[in-house]
C-alpha positions as CSV (number, residue, x, y, z in Angstrom):
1,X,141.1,61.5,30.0
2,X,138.0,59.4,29.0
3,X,135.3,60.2,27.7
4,X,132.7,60.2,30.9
5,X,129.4,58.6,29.8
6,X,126.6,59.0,32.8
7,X,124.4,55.6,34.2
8,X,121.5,56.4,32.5
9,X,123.2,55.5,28.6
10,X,126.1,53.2,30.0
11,X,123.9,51.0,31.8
12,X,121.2,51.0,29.7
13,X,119.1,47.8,29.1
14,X,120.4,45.8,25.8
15,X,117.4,43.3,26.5
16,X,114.0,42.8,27.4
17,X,115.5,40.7,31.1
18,X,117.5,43.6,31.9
19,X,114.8,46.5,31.2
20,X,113.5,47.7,35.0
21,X,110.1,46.9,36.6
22,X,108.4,46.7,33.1
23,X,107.9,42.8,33.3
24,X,104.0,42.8,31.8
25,X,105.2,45.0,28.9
26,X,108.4,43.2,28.4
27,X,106.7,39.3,29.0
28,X,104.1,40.6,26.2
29,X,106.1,41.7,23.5
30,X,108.1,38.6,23.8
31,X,105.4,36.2,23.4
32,X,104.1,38.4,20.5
33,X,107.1,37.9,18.5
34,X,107.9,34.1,19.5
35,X,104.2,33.7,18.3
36,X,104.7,36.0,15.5
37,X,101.8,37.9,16.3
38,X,103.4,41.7,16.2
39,X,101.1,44.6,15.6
40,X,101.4,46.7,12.9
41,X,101.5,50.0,15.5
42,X,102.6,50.1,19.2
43,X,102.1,53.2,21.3
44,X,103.9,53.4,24.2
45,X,103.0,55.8,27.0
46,X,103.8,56.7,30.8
47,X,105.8,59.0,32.7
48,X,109.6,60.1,31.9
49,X,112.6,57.6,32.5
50,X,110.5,54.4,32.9
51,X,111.9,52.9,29.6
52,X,109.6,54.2,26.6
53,X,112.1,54.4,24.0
54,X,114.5,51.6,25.5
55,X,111.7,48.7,25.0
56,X,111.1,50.1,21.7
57,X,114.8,49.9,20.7
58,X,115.2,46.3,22.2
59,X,111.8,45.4,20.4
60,X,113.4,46.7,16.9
61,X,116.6,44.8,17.5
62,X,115.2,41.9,18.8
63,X,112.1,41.7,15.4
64,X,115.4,41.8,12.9
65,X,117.8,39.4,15.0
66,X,118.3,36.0,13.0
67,X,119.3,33.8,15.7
68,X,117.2,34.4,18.4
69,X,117.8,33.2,22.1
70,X,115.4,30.3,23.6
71,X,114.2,33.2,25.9
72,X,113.4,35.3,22.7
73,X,116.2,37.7,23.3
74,X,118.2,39.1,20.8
75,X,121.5,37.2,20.6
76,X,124.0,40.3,19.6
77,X,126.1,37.8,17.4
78,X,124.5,37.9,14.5
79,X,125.0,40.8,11.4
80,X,121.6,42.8,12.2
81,X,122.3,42.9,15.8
82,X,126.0,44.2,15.5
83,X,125.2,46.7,12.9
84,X,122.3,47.8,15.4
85,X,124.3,47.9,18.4
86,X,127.1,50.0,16.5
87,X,124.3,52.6,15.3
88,X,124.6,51.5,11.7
89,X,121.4,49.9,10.9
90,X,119.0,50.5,7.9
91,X,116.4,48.8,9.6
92,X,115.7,51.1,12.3
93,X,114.7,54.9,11.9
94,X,114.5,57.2,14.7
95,X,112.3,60.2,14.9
96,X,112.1,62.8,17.1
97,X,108.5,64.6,17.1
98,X,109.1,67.0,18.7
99,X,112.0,68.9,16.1
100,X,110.3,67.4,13.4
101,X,106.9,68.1,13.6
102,X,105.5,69.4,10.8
103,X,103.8,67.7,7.3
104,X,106.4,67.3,5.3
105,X,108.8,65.7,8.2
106,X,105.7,62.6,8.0
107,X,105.6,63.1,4.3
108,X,109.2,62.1,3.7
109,X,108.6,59.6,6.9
110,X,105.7,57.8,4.3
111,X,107.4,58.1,1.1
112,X,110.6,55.8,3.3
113,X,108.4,53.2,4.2
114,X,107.5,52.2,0.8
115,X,111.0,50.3,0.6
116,X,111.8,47.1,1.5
117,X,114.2,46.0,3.6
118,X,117.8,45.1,2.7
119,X,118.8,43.2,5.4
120,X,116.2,41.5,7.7
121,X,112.3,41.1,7.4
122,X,110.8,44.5,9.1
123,X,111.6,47.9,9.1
124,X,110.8,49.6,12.3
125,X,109.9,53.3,12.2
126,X,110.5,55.2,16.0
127,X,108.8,58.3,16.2
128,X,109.5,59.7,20.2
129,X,107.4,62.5,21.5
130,X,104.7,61.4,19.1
131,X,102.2,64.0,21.2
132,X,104.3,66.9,19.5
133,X,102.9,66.1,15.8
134,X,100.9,68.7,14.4
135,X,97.4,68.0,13.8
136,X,97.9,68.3,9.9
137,X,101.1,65.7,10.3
138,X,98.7,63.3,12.2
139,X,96.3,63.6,9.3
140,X,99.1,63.1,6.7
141,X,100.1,60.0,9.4
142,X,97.1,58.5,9.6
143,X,96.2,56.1,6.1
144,X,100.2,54.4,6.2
145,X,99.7,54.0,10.4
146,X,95.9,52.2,9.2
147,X,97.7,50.1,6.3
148,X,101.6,49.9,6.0
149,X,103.7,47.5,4.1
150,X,104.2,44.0,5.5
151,X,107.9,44.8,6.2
152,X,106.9,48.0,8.1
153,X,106.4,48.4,12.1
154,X,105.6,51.9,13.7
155,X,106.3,52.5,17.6
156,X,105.4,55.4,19.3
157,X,106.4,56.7,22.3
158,X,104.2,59.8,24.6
159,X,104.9,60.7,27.4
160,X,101.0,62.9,27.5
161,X,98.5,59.8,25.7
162,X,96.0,62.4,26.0
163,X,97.0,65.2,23.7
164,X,96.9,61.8,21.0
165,X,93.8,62.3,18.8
166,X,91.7,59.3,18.8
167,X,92.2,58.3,15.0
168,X,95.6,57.7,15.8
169,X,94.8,56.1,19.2
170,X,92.0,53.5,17.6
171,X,95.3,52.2,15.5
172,X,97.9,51.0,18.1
173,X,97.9,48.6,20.5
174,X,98.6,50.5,23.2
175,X,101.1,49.9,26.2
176,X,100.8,51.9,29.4
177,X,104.2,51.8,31.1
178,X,104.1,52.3,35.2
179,X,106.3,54.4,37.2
180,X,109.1,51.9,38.5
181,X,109.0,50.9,42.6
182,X,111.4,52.1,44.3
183,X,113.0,48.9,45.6
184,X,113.6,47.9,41.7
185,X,115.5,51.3,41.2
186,X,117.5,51.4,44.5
187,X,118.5,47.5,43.5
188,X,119.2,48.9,40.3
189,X,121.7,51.7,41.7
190,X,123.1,49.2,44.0
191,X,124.2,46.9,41.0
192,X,125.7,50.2,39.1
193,X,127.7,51.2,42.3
194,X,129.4,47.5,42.4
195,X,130.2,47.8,38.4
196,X,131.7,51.4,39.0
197,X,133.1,50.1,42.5
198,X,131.5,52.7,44.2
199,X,130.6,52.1,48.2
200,X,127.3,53.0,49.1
201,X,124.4,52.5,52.0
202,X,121.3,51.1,51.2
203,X,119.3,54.0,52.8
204,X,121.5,56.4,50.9
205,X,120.1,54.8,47.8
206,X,116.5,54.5,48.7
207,X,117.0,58.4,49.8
208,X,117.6,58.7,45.4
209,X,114.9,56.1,44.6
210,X,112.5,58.5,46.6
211,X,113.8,61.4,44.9
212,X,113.5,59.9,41.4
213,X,109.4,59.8,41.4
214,X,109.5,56.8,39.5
215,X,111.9,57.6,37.0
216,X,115.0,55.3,36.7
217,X,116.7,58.0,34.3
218,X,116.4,60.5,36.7
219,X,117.9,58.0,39.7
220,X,120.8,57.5,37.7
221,X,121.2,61.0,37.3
222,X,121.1,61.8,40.7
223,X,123.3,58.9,41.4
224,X,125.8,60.5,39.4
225,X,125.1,63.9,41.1
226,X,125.9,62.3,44.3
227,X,129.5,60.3,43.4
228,X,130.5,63.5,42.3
229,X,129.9,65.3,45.3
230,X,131.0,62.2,48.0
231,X,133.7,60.4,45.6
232,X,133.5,56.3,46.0
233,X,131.4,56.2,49.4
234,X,127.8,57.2,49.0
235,X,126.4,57.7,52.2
236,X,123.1,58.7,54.1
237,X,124.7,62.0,55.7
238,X,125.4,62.6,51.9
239,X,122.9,62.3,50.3
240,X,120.5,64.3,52.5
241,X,122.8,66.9,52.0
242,X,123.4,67.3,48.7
243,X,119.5,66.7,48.1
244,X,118.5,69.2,50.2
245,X,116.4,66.8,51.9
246,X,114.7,66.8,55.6
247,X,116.4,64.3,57.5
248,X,114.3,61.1,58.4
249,X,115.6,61.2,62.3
250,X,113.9,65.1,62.4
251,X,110.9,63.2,62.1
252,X,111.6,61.0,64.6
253,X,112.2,63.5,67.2
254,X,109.6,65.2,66.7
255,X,107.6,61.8,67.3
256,X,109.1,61.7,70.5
257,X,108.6,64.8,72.0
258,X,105.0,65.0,70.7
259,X,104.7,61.4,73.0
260,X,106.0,63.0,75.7
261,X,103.6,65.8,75.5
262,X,107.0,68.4,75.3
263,X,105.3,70.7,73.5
264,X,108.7,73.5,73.9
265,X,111.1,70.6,72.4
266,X,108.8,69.8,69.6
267,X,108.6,73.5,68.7
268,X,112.1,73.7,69.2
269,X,112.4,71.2,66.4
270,X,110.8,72.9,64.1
271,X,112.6,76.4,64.6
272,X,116.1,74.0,63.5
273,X,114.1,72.8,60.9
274,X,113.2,76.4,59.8
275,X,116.8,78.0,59.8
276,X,118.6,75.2,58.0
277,X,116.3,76.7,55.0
278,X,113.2,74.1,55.2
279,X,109.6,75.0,54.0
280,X,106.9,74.4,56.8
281,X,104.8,73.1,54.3
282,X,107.2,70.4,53.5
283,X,107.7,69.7,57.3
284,X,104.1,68.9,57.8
285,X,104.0,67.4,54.6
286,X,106.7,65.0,55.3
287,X,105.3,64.5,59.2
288,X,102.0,63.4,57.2
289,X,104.0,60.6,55.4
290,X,106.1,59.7,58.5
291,X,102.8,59.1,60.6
292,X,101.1,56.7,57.8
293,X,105.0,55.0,57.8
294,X,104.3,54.5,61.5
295,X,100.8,53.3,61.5
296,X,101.8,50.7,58.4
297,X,104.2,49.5,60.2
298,X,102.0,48.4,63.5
299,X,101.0,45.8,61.6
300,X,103.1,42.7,59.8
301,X,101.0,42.5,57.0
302,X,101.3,45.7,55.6
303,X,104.7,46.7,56.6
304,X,105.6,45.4,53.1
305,X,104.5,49.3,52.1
306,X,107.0,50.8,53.6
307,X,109.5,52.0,51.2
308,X,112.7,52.9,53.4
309,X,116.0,50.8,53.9
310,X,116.3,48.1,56.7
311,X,118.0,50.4,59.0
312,X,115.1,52.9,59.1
313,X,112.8,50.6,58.7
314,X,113.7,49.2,62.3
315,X,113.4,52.4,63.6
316,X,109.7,52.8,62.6
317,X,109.1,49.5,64.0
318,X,110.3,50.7,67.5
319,X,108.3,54.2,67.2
320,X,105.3,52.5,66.0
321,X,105.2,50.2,69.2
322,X,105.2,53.5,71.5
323,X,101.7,54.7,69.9
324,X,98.7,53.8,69.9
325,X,96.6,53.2,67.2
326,X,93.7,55.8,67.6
327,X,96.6,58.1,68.5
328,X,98.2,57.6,65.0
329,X,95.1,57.9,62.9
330,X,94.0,61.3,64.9
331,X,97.5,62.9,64.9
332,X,97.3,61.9,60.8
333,X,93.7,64.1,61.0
334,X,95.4,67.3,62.4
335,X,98.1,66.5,59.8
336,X,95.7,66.3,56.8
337,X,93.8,69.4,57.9
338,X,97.0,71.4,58.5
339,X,98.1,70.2,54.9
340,X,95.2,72.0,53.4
341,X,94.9,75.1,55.1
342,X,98.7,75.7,54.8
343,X,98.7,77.8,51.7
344,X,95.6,80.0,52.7
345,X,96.9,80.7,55.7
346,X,98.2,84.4,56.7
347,X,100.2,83.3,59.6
348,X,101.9,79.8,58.4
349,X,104.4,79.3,61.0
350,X,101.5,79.8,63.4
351,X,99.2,76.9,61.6
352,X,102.6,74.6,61.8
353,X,103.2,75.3,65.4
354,X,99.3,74.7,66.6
355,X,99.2,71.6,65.0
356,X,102.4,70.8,67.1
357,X,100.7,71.6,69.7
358,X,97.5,69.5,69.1
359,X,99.6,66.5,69.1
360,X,101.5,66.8,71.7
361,X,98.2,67.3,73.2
362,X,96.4,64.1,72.1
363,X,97.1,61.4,74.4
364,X,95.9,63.8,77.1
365,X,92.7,64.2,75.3
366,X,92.3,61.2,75.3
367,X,92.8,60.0,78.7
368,X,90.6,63.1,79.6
369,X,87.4,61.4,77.1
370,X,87.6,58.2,78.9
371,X,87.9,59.5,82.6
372,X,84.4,61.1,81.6
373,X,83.2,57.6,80.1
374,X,84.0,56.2,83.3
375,X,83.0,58.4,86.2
376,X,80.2,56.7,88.3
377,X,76.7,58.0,87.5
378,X,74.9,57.6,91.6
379,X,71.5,58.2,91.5
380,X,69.5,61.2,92.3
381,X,65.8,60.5,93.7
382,X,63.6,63.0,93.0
383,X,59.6,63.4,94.6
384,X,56.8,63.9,92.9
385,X,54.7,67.3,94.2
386,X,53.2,67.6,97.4
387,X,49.6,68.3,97.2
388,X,50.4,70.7,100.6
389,X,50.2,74.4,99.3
390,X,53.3,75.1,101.2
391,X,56.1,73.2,100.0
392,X,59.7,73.8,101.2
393,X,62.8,71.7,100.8
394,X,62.0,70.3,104.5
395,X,59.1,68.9,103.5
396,X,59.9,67.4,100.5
397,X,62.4,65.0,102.0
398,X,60.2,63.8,104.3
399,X,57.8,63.3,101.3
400,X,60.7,61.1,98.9
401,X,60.3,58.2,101.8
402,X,56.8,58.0,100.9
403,X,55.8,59.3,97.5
404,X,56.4,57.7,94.5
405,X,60.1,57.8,93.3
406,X,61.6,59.2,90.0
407,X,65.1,58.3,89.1
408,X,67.5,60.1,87.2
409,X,71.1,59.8,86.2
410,X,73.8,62.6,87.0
411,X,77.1,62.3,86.1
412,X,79.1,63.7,89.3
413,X,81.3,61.7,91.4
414,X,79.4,62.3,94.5
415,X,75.6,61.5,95.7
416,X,73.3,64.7,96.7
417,X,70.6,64.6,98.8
418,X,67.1,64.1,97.1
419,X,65.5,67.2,97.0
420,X,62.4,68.4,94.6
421,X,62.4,69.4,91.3
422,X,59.9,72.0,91.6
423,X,62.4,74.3,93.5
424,X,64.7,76.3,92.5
425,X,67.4,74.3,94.8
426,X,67.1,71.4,92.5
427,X,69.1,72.9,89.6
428,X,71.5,74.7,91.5
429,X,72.5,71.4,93.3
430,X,72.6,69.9,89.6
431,X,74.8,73.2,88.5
432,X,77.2,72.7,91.7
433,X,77.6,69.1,91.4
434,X,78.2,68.8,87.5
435,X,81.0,71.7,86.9
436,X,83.4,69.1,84.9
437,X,81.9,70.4,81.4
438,X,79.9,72.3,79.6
439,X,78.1,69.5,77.9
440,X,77.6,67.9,81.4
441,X,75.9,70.7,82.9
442,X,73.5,71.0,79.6
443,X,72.5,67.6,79.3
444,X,71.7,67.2,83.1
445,X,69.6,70.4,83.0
446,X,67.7,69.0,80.0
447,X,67.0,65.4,82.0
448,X,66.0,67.7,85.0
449,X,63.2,69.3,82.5
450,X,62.5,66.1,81.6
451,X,61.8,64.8,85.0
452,X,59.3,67.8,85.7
453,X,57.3,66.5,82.7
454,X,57.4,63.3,83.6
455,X,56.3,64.0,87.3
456,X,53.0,66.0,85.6
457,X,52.0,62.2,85.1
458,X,52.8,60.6,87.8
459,X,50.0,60.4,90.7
460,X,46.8,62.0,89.4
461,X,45.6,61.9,92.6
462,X,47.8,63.6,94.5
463,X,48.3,66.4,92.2
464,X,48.5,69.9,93.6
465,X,45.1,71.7,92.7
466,X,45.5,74.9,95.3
467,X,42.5,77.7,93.7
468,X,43.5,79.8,91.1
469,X,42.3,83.4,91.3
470,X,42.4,86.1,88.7
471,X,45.1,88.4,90.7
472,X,47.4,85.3,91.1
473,X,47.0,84.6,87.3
474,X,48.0,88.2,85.9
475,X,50.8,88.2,88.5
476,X,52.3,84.8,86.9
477,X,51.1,86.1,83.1
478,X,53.6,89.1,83.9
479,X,56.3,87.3,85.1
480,X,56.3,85.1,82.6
481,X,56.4,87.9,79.9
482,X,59.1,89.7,81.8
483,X,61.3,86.5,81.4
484,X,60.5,86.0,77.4
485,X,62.1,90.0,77.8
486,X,64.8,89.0,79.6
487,X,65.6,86.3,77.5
488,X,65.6,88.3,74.3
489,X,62.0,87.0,73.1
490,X,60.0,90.2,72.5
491,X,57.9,89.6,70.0
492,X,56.1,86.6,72.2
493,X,56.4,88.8,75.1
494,X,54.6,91.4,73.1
495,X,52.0,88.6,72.7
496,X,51.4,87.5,76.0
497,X,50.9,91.0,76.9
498,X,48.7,92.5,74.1
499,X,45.3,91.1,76.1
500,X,44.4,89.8,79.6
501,X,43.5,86.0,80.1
502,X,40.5,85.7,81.4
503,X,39.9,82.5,83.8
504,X,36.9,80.6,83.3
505,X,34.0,79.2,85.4
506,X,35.9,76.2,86.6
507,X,38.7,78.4,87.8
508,X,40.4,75.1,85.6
509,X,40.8,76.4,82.5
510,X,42.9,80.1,81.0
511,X,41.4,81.7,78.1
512,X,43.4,84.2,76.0
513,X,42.7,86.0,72.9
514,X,45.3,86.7,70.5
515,X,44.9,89.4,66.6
516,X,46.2,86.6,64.6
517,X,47.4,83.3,63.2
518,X,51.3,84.2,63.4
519,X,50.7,85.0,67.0
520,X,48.4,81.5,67.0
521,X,51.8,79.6,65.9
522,X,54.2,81.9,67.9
523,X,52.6,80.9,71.2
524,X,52.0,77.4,70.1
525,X,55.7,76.7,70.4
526,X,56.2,78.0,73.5
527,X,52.8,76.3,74.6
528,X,54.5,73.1,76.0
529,X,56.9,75.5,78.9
530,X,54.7,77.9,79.3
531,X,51.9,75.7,80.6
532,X,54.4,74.1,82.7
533,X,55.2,77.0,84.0
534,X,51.8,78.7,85.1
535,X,50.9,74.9,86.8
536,X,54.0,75.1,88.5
537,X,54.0,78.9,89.8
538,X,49.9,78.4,90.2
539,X,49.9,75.1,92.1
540,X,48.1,73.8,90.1
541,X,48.6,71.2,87.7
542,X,44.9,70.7,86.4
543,X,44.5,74.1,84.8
544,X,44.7,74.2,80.6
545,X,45.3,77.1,78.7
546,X,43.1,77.5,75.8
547,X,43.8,79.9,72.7
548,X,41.9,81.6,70.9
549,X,42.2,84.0,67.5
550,X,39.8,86.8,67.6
551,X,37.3,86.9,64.9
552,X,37.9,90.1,62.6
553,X,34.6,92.0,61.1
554,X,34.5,91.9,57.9
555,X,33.8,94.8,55.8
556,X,33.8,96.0,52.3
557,X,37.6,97.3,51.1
558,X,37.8,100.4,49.6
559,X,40.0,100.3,46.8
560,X,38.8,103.3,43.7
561,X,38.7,106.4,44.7
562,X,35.0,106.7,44.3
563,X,34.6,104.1,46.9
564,X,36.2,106.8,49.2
565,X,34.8,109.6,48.6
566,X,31.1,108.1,49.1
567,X,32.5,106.6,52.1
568,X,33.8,110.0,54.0
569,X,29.9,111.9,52.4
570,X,28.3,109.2,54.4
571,X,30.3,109.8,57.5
572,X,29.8,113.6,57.3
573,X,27.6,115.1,54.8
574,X,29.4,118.4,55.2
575,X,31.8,117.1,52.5
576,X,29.2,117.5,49.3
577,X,28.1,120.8,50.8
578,X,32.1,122.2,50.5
579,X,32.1,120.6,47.1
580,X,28.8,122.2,46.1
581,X,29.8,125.7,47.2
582,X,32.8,126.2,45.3
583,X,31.8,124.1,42.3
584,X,34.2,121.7,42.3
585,X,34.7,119.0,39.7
586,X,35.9,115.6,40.9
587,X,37.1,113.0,38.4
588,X,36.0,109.9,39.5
């Protein structure tokens, strides 16, 4: 039997044209040597498998090939090339950092470079893992990396730049390899299936591409993984199951069931999902992905990110036409949020399944938030105050026909009849007629406030201005104070209840003392209503409230103990008389 040899060594680029979504490193490197303008140090760096070490092999071959191609590729005829390709050459030295890491492994490194070349014009040292080098062996590294012989050429190869100290960095020209697209590495696959005339479908090797992160090693691993399991027709159905990985169409049904508002199917879905031995956080992770896929793919323009075969790329075309755009970009909200809060959740499956629920929920929502933008606001008349003393809800709609009109918006579907704010009535119609929300009822209570203000300043002259008597004004004080209790406001309750107001002259204008300036600023904020109020319950809508802080005697503090004492003789002389007649001795 043959020896087996896996993708990843067999089909291994020989030349800078076959090396993998690399073409900036590759085009560089080839103009540097057909301009004969090579560095005396490369480093190159980047994740695993994206072809580190394979540029620097076809870089070493193609510096000490003799008969180079027009395309300045090495030309694997000549004696260098041959001996290089048959692992033979004395040109080339391989080192691995990472088993030889220590000062005298760079020592002996050194005292090799001092020799010229036999065969060919450079000797080209590879040192892979370069990140593993001791800091001493750096140090020992560092005066032949600054100045070697003509002949010699270091590459180095990281995959963790970082952990590189900066003398050595400042050195090389450094080259920054990128993780390899995932078209380029499922075109890549496809071309090693034909060699090895293996079938396989193009979403069955995207499915790898994914899998690989970027590395084309690791795709031809897992390529290798997957003939082994399925023989010489690589499928889909396959692939998924070998992989262990969630079926795209899972995410399409769940797609559907969440735009058909089916909440049981789409929690359904997800208990399958569950017992075939997925993690939740992977489900919503993956429904995450699928969402973006569907709103990328509502445009032309940017369907060019989508990363999937043709087949399932037609499929997120259709889904994508079913929603919206607004419901794609919420639904990728709840995902996000559910993403986070996954791991610090107590109850997981729970946080999975109510974020089911939200989206099956969201196109409801929706049609729900522009029903209220576009319910019919009729208007609501409302009368200014009668100057009558006896005002019912009779009189005030014969009054609207003839008093000057405020208009207000209420957001109900049907009119009401006008009736006056300065009744009780008036908010109950407002709090029978707006029941659809919460924030209806609120805001229309505030704009009914507001209307009572603004009917304060409507007709001077035919304000109410019934007499105000002291009786009427403590009744009203009390109420009001019983109210603030009611309400949970004691401390300005305790206020407005510590004195009497006193009414002046002019039956006009309230007068009430308060201790202090916290009491002062307490009853200022609740000035604004509370005057409102007493004009309202009073009839009255000329009287002002004025407030005033008591003045407080002052008098000398008494703060020794001396101070004290003299104070309670002078209040009864008795005191020195005791202290006389038993001799006592006070220290002072």
């Amino acid at each position: 039997m043959d020896n087996f040899i896996v993708s990843a060594r067999k089909y291994r680029p020989a030349t800078f044209n076959t090396v993998v979504g690399q073409a900036h490193i590759t085009n560089t490197l080839k103009n540097a040597i057909k301009n004969n303008h090579l560095a005396q140090a490369f480093l190159f760096c980047g994740p695993r498998g994206v072809g580190k070490t394979t540029c620097a092999r076809i870089l070493a071959k193609t510096i000490n090939c003799t008969n180079k191609t027009a395309d300045t590729e090495a030309c694997d005829q000549c004696e260098s090339c041959k001996s290089f390709n048959s692992g033979a050459s004395l040109n080339v030295y391989e080192l691995d950092a990472a088993s030889n890491n220590s000062v005298d492994d760079i020592r002996n490194l050194v005292d090799q470079v001092r020799f010229a070349p036999q065969l060919g014009t450079h000797k080209v040292y590879i040192i892979d893992e370069v990140h593993m080098l001791s800091t001493s062996a750096f140090n020992a590294f560092l005066k032949t990396l600054e100045e070697p012989p003509k002949h010699a050429i270091f590459i180095l190869a990281t995959t963790e730049k970082h952990k590189i100290i900066p003398t050595i960095l400042s050195r090389c020209q450094i080259f920054d390899f990128n993780r390899i697209q995932i078209e380029d590495i499922a075109n890549h696959l496809a071309y090693i299936a034909k060699n090895e005339n293996v079938t396989a479908e193009t979403d069955a090797l995207h499915i790898i591409a994914q899998k690989a992160d970027g590395a084309l090693r690791d795709a031809c691993s897992i390529f290798d993984q997957i003939v082994s399991f399925a023989g010489s027709n690589v499928t889909y159905k396959a692939v998924i199951e070998n992989l262990n990985i969630l079926d795209y169409d899972y995410y399409f049904k769940v797609t559907d069931a969440i735009l058909a508002e089916n909440i049981s199917q789409s929690l359904l879905i997800f208990n399958e999902i569950l017992n075939n031995g997925f993690d939740g956080h992977n489900f919503i992770a993956g429904m995450g992905s699928h969402f973006r896929n569907l709103l990328v793919s509502k445009d032309n323009e940017t369907l060019q990110l989508l990363e999937v075969g043709n087949n399932i790329k037609d499929k997120y075309k259709e889904q994508a036409s079913k929603c919206s755009l607004s419901f794609l970009v919420r639904g990728l909200t709840i995902l996000n949020k559910t993403d986070i809060q996954y791991k610090g959740s107590k109850n997981q499956r729970l946080q999975v399944e109510l974020a089911l629920m939200q989206l099956c929920s969201l196109n409801t929502m929706s049609v729900e938030a522009e029903k209220k933008n576009d319910i019919s606001k009729p208007n609501i008349t409302v009368s200014n105050p009668s100057s009558s003393t006896n005002t019912n809800n009779n009189q005030v709609q014969q009054q609207t026909a003839t008093n000057e009109k405020t208009v207000i918006s209420n957001p109900v579907a049907n009119p009401t009849p006008a009736v006056s704010s300065s009744t009780p009535a008036f908010k109950k119609t407002l709090l029978k007629t707006s029941t659809p929300s919460i924030s209806q009822r609120f805001n229309t209570e505030k704009k009914a406030e507001e209307t009572e203000v603004k009917e304060v300043t409507l007709n001077p002259t035919e304000r109410p201005k019934q007499p105000v008597s002291q009786d009427s004004l403590d009744a009203v004080w009390q109420r009001y104070a019983n109210d603030l209790k009611a309400k949970g406001k004691q401390n300005l309750a305790i206020v407005l209840t510590s004195r009497q107001p006193t009414l002046g002259s002019d039956s006009l204008t309230i007068e009430y003392v308060i201790n202090n300036k916290a009491a002062e600023e307490a009853l200022n904020e609740d000035k604004t209503t509370f005057l409102s109020f007493l004009r309202k319950e009073l009839n009255n809508y000329s009287v002002s409230l004025n407030i005033v802080v008591a003045q407080v005697e002052e008098g000398k503090n008494l703060y020794t103990a001396t101070d004290r004492y003299k104070h309670l003789s002078e209040k009864n002389p008795a005191i020195n008389k005791l202290r006389q007649a038993f001799d006592l001795d006070i220290e002072f």
